[in-house]
N, C-alpha and C positions, 0 to 999 in steps of 0.2 A: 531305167527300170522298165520291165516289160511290162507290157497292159497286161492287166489280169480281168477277165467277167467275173461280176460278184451278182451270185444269184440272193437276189431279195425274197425275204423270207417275210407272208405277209398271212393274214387271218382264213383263207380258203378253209370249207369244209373238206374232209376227206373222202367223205362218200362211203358206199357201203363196202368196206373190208373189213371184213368179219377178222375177229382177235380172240384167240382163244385165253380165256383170263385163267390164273392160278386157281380161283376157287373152283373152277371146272374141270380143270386139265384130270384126264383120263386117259392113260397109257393102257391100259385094259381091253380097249375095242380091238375087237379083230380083221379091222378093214387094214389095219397098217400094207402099206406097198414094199416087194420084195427088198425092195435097196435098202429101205429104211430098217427091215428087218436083218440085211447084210449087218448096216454100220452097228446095230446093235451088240452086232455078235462080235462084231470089229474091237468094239468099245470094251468090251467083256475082257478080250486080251489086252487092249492099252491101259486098264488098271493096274494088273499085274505090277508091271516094272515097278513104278513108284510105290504098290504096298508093299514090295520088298524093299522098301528104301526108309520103311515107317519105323521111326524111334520108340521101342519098348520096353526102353529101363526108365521105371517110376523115378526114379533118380536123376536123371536127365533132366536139364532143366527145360532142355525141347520137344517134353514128353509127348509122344502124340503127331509130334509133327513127322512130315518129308522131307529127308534129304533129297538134296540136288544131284548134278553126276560128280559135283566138288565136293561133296559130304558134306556139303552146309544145310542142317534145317533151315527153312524160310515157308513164309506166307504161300507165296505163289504156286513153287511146288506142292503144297498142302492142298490150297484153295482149287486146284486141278483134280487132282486124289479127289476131292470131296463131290464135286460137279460130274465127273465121272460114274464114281460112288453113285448117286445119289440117280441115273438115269438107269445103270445096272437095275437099283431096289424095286425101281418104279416099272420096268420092264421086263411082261410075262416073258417074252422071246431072248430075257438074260438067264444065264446059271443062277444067279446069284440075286434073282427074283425075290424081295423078299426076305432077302440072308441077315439073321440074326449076328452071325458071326462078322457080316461086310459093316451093320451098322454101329456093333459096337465098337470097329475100326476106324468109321466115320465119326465117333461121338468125341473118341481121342483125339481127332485133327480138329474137329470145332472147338475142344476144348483150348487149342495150341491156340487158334484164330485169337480167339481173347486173349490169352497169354501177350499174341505176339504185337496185339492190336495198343498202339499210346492214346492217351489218356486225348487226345482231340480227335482220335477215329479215324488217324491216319498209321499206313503202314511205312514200311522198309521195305526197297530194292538193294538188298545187301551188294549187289553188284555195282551201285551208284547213286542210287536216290532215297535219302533218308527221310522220316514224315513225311512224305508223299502222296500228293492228293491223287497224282493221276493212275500212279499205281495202285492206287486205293481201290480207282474207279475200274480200270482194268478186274480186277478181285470181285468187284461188285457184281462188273459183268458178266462174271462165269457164279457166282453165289447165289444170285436173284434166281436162275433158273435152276439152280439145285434147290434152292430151298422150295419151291413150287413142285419140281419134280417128291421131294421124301414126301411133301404135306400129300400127295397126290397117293404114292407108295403104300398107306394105310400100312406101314409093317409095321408088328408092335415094338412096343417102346421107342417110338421116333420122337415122341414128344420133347424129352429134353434137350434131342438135337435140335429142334427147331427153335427151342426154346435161345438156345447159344450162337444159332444162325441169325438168328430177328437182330438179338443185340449189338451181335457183329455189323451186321448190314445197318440198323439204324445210327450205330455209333459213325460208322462209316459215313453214311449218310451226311452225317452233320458236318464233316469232314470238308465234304462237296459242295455245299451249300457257300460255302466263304471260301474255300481251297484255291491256287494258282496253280496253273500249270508249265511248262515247257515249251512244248512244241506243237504246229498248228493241233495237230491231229489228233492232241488231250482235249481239246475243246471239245470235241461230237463224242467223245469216246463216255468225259467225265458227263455232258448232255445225258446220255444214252444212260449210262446206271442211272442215274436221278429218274430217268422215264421208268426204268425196270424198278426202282425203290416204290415210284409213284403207282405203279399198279398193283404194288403188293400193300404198302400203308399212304392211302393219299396223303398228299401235304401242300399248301399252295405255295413251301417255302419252294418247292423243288423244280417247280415248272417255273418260278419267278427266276430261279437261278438258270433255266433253261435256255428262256428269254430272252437273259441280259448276255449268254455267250451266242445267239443268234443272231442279237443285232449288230455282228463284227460281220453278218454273212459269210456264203462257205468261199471260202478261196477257190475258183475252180479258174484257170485261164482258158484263153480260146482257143487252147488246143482239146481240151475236156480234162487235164491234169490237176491235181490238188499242187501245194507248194511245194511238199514234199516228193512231190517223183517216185515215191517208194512202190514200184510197179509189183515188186516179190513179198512186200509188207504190209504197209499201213493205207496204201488206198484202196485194195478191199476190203480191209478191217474200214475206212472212212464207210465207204459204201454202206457196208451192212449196219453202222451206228447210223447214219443218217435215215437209215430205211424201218430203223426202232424208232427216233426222233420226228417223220412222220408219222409214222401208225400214231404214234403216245400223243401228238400234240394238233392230230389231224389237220396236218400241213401237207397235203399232195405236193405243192412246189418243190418243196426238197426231193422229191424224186426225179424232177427234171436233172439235176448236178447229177444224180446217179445215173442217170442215162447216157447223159456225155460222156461220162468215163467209161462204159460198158460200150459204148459205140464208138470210141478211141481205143480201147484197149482190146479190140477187134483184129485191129491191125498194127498191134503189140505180140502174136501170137507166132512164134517159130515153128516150124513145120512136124516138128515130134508134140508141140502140146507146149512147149515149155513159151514163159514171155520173157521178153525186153527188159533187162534188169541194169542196163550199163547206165542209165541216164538217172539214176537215181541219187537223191543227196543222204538218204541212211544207209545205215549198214548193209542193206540189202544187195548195193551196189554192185555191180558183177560177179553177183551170186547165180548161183542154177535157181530160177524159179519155175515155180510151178501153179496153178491157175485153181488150184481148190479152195482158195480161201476167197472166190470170186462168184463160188457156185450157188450163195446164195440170194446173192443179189441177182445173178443173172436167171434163177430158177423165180424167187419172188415177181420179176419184171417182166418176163414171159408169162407167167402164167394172166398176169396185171393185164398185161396189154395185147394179150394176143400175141407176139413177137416171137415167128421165127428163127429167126436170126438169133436170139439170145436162147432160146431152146436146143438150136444146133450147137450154142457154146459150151450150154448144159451135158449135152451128148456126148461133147471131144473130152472134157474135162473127167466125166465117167469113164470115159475109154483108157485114158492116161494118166490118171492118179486117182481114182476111185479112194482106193485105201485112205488115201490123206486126209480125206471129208469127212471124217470121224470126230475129225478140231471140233466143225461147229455141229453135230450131232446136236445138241439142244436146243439150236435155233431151229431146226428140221421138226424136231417133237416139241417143241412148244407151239409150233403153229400149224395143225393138221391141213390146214388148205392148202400148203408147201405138197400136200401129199395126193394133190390132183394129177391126172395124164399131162403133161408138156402138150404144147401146139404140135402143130408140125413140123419138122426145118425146113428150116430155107438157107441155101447157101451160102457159106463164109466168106466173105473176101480174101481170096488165096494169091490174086494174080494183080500186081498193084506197086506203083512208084509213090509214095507218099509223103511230103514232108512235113514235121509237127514243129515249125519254127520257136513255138513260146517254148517248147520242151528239148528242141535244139539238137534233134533227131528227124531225119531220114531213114526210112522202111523202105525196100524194095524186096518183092518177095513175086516169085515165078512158080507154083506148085512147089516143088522140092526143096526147094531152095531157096533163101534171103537171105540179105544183105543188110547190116546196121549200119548207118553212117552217124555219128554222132564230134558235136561241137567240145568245146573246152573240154576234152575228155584226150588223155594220148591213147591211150585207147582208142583210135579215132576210127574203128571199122569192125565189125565181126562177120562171119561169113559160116551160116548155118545150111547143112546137105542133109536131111533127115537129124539121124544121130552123129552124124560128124560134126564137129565143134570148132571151128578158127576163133577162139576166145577174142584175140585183139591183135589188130595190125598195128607194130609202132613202130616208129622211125626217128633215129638223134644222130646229132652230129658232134661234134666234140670243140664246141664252138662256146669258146671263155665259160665252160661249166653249166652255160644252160641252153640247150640245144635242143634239150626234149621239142617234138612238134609239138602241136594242139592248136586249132583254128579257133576264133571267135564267133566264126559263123560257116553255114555251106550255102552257098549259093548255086540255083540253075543256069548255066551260061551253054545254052543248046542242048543238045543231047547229054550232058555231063552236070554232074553236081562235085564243085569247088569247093576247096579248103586252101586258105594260105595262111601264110604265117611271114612276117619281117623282124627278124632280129639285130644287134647292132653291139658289136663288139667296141667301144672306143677304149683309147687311154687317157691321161690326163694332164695338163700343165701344171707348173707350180700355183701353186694359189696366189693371188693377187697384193701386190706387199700392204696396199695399205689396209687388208684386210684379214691379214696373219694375227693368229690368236697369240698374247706375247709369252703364255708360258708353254704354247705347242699343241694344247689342246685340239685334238683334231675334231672331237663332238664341235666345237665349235666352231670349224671350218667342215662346212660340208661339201662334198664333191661336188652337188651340183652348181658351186660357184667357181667351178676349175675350169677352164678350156678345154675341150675338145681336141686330141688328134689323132691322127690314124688310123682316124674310125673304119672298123672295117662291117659288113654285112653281110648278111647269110638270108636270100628268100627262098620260101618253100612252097610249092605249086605241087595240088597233089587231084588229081582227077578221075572221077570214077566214071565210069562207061559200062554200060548191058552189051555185052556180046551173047552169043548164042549158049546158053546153060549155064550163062554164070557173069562175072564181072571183069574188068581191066580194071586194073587202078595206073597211071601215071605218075611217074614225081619225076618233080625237076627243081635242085636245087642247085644254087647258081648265087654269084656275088663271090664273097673271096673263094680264092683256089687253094686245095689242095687240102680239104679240111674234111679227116676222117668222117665216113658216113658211116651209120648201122641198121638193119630192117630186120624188126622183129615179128615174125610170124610163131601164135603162140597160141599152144594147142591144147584140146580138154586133153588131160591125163587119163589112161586107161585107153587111148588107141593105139593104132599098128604107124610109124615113119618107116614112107620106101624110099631110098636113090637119095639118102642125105648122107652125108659122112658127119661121124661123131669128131666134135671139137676136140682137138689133138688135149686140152686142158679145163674146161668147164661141164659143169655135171649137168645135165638134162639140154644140150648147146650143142647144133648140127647145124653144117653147112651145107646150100646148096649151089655146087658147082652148076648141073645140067640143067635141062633144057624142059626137066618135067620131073614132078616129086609128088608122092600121092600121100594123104593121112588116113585110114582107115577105120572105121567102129563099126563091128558087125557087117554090115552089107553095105554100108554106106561110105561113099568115098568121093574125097577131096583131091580134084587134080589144083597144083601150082608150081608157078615157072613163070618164066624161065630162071637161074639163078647167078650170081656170081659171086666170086669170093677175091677181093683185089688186096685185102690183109685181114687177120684174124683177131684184131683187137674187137672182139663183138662185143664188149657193153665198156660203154665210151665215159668218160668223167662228164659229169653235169646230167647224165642221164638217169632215167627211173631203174631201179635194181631192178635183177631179171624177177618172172613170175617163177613161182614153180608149180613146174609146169612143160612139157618138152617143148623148145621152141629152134625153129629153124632161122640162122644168122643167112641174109644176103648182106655183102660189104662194099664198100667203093669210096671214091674221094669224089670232091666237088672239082669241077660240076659233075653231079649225078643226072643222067637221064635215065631212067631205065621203066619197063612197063612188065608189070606181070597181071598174070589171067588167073581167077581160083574160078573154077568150074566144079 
């Protein structure tokens, strides 16, 4: 098992940061800063969709509610509509300032919230998780600041929405208080609405329930990573609930774990904006990410401490998905000191060899350009040029059905960082007589009390190297002879392939014969080569199905030597 650091969570005061409470919140002052009057207006169009999604036959047993893009009414999509809703009414800089007509819209989805809410205050993930606390608590955490922002709204007739919010929320509430959750990252999430419940109705049940998932500490290893990996998901959501679970329980230490990962996820950061999503164990997993749901913490922790460096992340992140930071718009207006000048910057780490062993990833990254190396993953490389995309290097051999690569580890062995792999093909003797099951049953003779023979092997030695504007990778597999190889170079979708020829028989499958093949997006471009093609079986038995995705087949037998360059 790997070492993990577990940051102890202990009695520290907080000190002075100012929290702006619900019975004060005033969206009314006119000092708001341009962006935040941006996302406002941003926010004005992201209701839209979902209130054309709202069920308005009385007759409906989902009266009131939001359908999904599946046409399923459900909580979630409601409980978004409503937090949305609910920043619009509060916000002179919305259309919809105010709108009698938004609220009686809104009054219909709170009324669904009850409807849809069971009788111990948990909801439904109709996509998977039934009573659910944690999804509950997810609800709470977009509800707590709606119900603050309408009490804030003074529009009339808000009362009996608020009236159906409290219930929802405290029913809720009670949910969280004894509820279990899943996965790490419920713990700070289901934490965090209890902090948000607790400032709107104190209770000492909620902070005791705080407590007791506190003292499991936060999982962070010493790389700065939660245990989840979820670089595109959930450890910015981690972040930003741990950074409510201070302020609520004026615990400064828990800001230290936020900093590690904002100063790890530094040099997570690919050169168009986007991060490092391959090394992840959720869904997020070799998804396109993008860095807005980071922008809070990184904006809260600069301003905190002064920090450059997180100011300049603030910056890139505005330059490169702006729009998308409309998610946490209510973290931004419920706390106006979010809405001070940034420091200065100060330079980002752009030029850097890195390896994050506990997370089992290797960063190299040159100005324009990085390189992913990553462990147990076949996916075991990506190679980002701006907007050009090398999604994943893989490589299989057709070796007894399981030949896919994948290392356990990469190691620095001089100028190069290693991947290997030993596999082992045997067959089998008769099973041993005085040990034959006597009606044949084979469950009861298991192979591994068979003899060994003709075991054959297959090593794979695969090495990466910095040349000038980009990388060599090396392989050299070796052990038995003549055992189909395949090299999958596999590319984002939506660019330009030069100098490949299309697979005489597979759809999105091109060979490279020569000596150089470029992928193109926009202006940006990926030289690679050299190529060869020794037969055309490119996706071998035992191997991972192709992506889809346009991906370029090198072929050969063992032994394979061969070295290509992506510049």
């Amino acid at each position: 098992m790997k070492r993990r650091t577990f940051v102890h969570i202990g009695a520290a005061t907080l000190g002075a940061l100012p929290l702006q409470g619900f019975s004060t919140l005033d969206l009314t002052a006119p000092a708001k800063p341009q962006w935040i009057i941006d996302l406002i207006k941003l926010n004005d169009q992201d209701f839209q969709t979902p209130l054309a999604a709202q069920v308005f036959d009385k007759t409906h047993k989902a009266y009131g509610a939001i359908k999904d893009g599946d046409k399923i009414p459900n909580v979630q999509s409601t409980g978004h509509f409503i937090a949305k809703a609910a920043i619009a009414l509060a916000s002179p800089e919305s259309r919809a300032y105010q709108s009698a007509d938004l609220l009686f819209k809104v009054s219909l989805a709170a009324q669904y919230l009850l409807q849809a809410q069971h009788a111990d205050g948990t909801i439904d993930l109709l996509s998977t998780n039934f009573h659910s606390p944690p999804d509950t608590a997810f609800s709470v955490e977009k509800l707590a600041p709606a119900y603050g922002f309408l009490k804030a709204s003074q529009t009339k007739g808000v009362e009996p929405v608020l009236n159906n919010l409290k219930t929802f929320l405290q029913r809720a509430g009670e949910s969280l208080i004894v509820g279990g959750i899943h996965t790490p990252n419920h713990r700070w999430v289901v934490s965090a609405a209890l902090v948000k419940l607790n400032e709107l109705w104190p209770d000492p049940r909620y902070i005791k329930r705080v407590e007791q998932w506190l003292l499991e500490h936060i999982d962070l290893d010493p790389d700065g990573q939660y245990t989840e990996k979820s670089t595109g998901g959930y450890t910015p959501l981690v972040n930003r609930v741990l950074i409510t679970i201070a302020k609520g329980l004026n615990k400064p230490e828990i800001f230290d774990a936020v900093r590690k990962n904002l100063n790890m996820t530094m040099y997570y950061v690919h050169p168009n904006g986007e991060v490092v999503t391959e090394a992840s164990n959720r869904q997020d997993k070799g998804t396109i990410g993008t860095l807005e749901n980071y922008y809070y913490s990184y904006r809260y922790l600069a301003l905190l401490d002064k920090n450059g460096e997180y100011a300049a992340m603030c910056r890139l992140i505005e330059k490169t998905c702006f729009s998308k930071m409309v998610g946490s718009l209510d973290a931004y207006l419920e706390d106006p000191n979010l809405w001070r000048e940034l420091p200065a910057s100060k330079p980002l780490p752009d030029s850097y060899a890195k390896a994050f062993p506990h997370s089992g990833v290797v960063r190299i990254r040159r100005g324009n350009w990085d390189a992913t190396l990553l462990s147990n993953n076949a996916g075991f490389l990506t190679f980002h040029k701006g907007n050009a995309v090398l999604q994943a290097l893989r490589i299989a051999a057709s070796f007894f059905g399981k030949g896919q690569f994948q290392s356990a580890e990469i190691k620095r062995e001089g100028d190069a960082w290693v991947m290997r792999n030993k596999l082992e093909g045997p067959y089998y003797q008769p099973y041993p007589v005085d040990q034959i099951d006597p009606t044949g049953n084979l469950d009861k003779m298991p192979r591994s009390n068979r003899q060994k023979s003709e075991v054959q092997y297959l090593d794979y030695t695969i090495k990466v190297t910095e040349i000038k504007d980009g990388i060599a990778v090396d392989f050299d597999l070796s052990g038995t002879d003549g055992v189909p190889v395949s090299l999958e170079f596999i590319f984002r979708p939506s660019g330009e392939l030069y100098y490949v020829e299309a697979h005489f028989a597979k759809r999105n499958a091109y060979e490279l014969t020569g000596d150089d093949a470029t992928y193109t997006q926009g202006k940006d471009i990926i030289h690679f080569g050299p190529g060869q093609i020794e037969h055309e079986a490119v996706q071998l038995r035992g191997a991972l199905p192709p992506m889809d995705a346009p991906t370029v087949y090198v072929t050969g037998f063992t032994p394979f030597k061969h070295r290509i360059t992506l510049t």
